[in-house]
C-alpha positions as CSV (number, residue, x, y, z in Angstrom):
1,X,38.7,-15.2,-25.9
2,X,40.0,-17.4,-23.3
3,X,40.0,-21.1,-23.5
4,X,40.0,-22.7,-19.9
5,X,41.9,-26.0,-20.5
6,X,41.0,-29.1,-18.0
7,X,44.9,-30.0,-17.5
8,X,45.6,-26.8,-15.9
9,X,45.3,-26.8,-11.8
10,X,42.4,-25.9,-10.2
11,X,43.2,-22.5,-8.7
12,X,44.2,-21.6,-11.6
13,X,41.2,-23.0,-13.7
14,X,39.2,-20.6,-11.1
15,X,41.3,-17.8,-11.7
16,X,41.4,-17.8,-15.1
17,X,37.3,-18.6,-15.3
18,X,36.5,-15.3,-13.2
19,X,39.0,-13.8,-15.2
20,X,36.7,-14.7,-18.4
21,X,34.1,-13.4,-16.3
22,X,35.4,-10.1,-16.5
23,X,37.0,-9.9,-19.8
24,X,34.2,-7.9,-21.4
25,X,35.0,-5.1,-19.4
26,X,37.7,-3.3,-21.5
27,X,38.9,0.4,-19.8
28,X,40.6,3.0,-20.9
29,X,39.7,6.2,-21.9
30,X,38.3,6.6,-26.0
31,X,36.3,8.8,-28.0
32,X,32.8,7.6,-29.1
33,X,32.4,6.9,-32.5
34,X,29.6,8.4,-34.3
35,X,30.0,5.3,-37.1
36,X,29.5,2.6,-35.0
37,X,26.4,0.3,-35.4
38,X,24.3,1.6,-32.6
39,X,20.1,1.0,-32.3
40,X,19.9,4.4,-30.5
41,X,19.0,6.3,-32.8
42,X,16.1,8.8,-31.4
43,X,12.8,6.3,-31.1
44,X,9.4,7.7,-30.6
45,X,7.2,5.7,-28.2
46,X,3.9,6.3,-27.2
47,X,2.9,9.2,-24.5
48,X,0.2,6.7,-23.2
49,X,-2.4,9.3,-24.5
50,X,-1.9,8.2,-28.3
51,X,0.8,10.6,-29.4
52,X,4.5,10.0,-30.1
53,X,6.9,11.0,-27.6
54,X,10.2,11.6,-28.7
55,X,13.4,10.1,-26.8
56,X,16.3,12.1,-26.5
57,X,19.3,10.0,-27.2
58,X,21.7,12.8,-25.7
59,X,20.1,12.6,-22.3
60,X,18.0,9.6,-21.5
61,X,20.7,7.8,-19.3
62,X,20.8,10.6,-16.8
63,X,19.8,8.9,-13.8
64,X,19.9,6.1,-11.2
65,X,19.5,2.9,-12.4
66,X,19.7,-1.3,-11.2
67,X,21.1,-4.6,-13.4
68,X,18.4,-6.9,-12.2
69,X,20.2,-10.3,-11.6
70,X,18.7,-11.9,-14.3
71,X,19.6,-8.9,-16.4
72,X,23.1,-10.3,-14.8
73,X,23.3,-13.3,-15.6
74,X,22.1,-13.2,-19.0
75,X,25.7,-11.2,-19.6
76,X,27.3,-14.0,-17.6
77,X,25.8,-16.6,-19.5
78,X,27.1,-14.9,-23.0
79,X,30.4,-14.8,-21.5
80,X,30.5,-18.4,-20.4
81,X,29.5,-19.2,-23.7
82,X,32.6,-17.7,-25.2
83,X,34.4,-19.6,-23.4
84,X,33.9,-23.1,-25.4
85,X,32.0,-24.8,-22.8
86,X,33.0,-26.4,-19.3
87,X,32.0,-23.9,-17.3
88,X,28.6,-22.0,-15.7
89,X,28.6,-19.0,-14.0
90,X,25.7,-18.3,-11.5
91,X,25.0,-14.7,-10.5
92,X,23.2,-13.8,-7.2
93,X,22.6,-9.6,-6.3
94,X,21.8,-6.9,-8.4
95,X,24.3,-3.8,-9.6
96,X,23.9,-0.3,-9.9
97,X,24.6,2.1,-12.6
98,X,24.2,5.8,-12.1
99,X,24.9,8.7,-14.7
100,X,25.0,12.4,-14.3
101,X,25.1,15.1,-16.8
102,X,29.3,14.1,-17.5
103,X,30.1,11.3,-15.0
104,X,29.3,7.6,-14.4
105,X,29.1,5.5,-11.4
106,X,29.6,1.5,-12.1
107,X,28.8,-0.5,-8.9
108,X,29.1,-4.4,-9.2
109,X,28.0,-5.6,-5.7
110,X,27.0,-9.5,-6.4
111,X,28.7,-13.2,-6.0
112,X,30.1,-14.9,-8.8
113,X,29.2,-19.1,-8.4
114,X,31.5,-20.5,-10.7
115,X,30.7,-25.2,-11.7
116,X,33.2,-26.4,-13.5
117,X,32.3,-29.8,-15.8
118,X,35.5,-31.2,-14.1
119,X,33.6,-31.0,-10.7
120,X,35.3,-28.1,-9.6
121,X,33.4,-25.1,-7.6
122,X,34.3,-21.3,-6.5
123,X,32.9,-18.3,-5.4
124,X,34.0,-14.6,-6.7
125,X,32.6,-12.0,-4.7
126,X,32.6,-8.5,-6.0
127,X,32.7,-5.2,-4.3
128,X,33.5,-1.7,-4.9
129,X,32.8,0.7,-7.5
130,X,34.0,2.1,-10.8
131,X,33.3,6.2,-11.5
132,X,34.7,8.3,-14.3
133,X,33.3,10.7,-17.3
134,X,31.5,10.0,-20.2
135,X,30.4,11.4,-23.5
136,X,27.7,9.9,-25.8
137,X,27.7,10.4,-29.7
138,X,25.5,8.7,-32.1
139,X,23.7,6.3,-29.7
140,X,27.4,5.6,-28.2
141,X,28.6,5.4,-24.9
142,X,32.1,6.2,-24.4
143,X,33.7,6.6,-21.1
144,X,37.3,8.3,-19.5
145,X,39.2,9.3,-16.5
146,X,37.9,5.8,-15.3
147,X,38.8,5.3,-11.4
148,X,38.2,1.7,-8.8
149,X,38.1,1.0,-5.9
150,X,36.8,-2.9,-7.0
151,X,37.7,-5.8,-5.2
152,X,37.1,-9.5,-5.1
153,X,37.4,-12.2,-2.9
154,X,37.7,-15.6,-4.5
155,X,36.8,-18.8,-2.6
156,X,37.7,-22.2,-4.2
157,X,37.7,-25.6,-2.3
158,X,37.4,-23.7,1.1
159,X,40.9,-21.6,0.1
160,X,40.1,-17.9,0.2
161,X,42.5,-15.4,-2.0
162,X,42.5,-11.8,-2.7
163,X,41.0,-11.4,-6.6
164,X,42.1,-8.2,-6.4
165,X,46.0,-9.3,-6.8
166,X,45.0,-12.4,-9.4
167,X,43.2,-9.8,-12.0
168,X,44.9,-6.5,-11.9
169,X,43.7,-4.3,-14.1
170,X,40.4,-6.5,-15.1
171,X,39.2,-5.3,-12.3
172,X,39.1,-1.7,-12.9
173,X,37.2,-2.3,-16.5
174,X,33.6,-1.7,-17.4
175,X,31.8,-3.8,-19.8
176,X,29.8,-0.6,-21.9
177,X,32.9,1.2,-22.9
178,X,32.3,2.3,-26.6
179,X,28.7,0.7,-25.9
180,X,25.8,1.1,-28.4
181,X,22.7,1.7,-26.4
182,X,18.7,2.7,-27.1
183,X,16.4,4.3,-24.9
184,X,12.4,4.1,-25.6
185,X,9.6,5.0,-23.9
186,X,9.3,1.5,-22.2
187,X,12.6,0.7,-21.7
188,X,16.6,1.6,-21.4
189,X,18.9,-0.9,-22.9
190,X,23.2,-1.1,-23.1
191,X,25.1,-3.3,-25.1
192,X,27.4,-5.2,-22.9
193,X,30.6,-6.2,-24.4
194,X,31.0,-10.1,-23.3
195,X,35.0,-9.4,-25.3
196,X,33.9,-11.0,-28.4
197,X,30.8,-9.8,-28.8
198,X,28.0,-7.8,-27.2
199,X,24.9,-8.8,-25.3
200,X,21.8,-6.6,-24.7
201,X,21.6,-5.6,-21.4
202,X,18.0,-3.6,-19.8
203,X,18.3,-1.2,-17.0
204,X,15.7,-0.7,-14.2
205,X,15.3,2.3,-12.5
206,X,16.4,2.4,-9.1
207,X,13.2,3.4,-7.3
């Protein structure tokens, strides 16, 4: 966890806090683990004509789907939290999620407000995309050969900056690496990893 302390400067502070806001999203290619503590083991849900239907676990992502904004920012707002305090992070736009049979396509496409309790305000936005291969074991999502082409533009006090160069490698992270997740018949839902903990997070289908 990162602690944003109010001595250091303030593009720094801003820096740092959409650094935090992207901490969650650990890369790197893993196996998934068939002992973690997922909820995804298969559910039944009802049919709408009385029956059970069962889910399968193995395939139910397939598909395109949408993070709602408040979806969004009910990550953000778990990630702020970790951060002791001093800082809220408003979310405005939507991102999309897409899976095929082996691959995965991440697309963050939203702006970051960032208020500061030291009066302090910036903007990330964040463009791009982040595609690789996944596997699922167990109810758990565990992704590889993870590729971006993310960038973000950070605006503090009027003074515009390339995020891109400030964060590195944050950028080109995914917050449901090694991700428990659950599909049921009413709804599909990831556990974001906010870098000390996890956050349920429901997709939407796209159309």
């Amino acid at each position: 966890m990162i602690t944003l302390p109010r001595s250091t400067p303030a593009l720094f502070i801003a820096g740092t806090a959409v650094a935090l806001a992207l901490t969650g999203c650990t890369g790197g290619a893993t196996t998934a683990d068939p002992d973690a503590s997922p909820s995804g083991e298969a559910t039944g849900g009802s049919d709408g004509s009385g029956g059970d239907t069962e889910i399968d676990q193995s395939t139910c992502l397939i598909g395109d789907w949408r993070i709602t904004q408040d979806q969004m920012q009910v990550f953000y707002d778990a990630v702020g939290a970790e951060s002791g305090g001093g800082l809220t992070m408003t979310i405005d736009g939507d991102t999309g999620l897409s899976f095929t049979e082996t691959s995965y396509t991440y697309t963050p496409d939203f702006t970051l407000t960032l208020t500061f309790d030291a009066g302090i305000d910036g903007t990330g936005t964040i463009t791009g995309s982040i595609r690789g291969d996944y596997e699922v074991a167990g109810g758990v999502i565990a992704t590889s050969h993870n590729e971006s082409d993310v960038s973000m533009t950070v605006d503090v006090g009027g003074v515009e900056m390339d995020g891109s160069d400030l964060f590195g490698d944050i950028l080109a992270s995914h917050p449901f690496n090694e991700a428990p997740y659950e599909c049921t018949a009413d709804e599909v839902v990831i556990q974001f990893s906010t870098g000390d903990g996890r956050v349920p997070v429901a997709l939407t289908p796209a159309s």
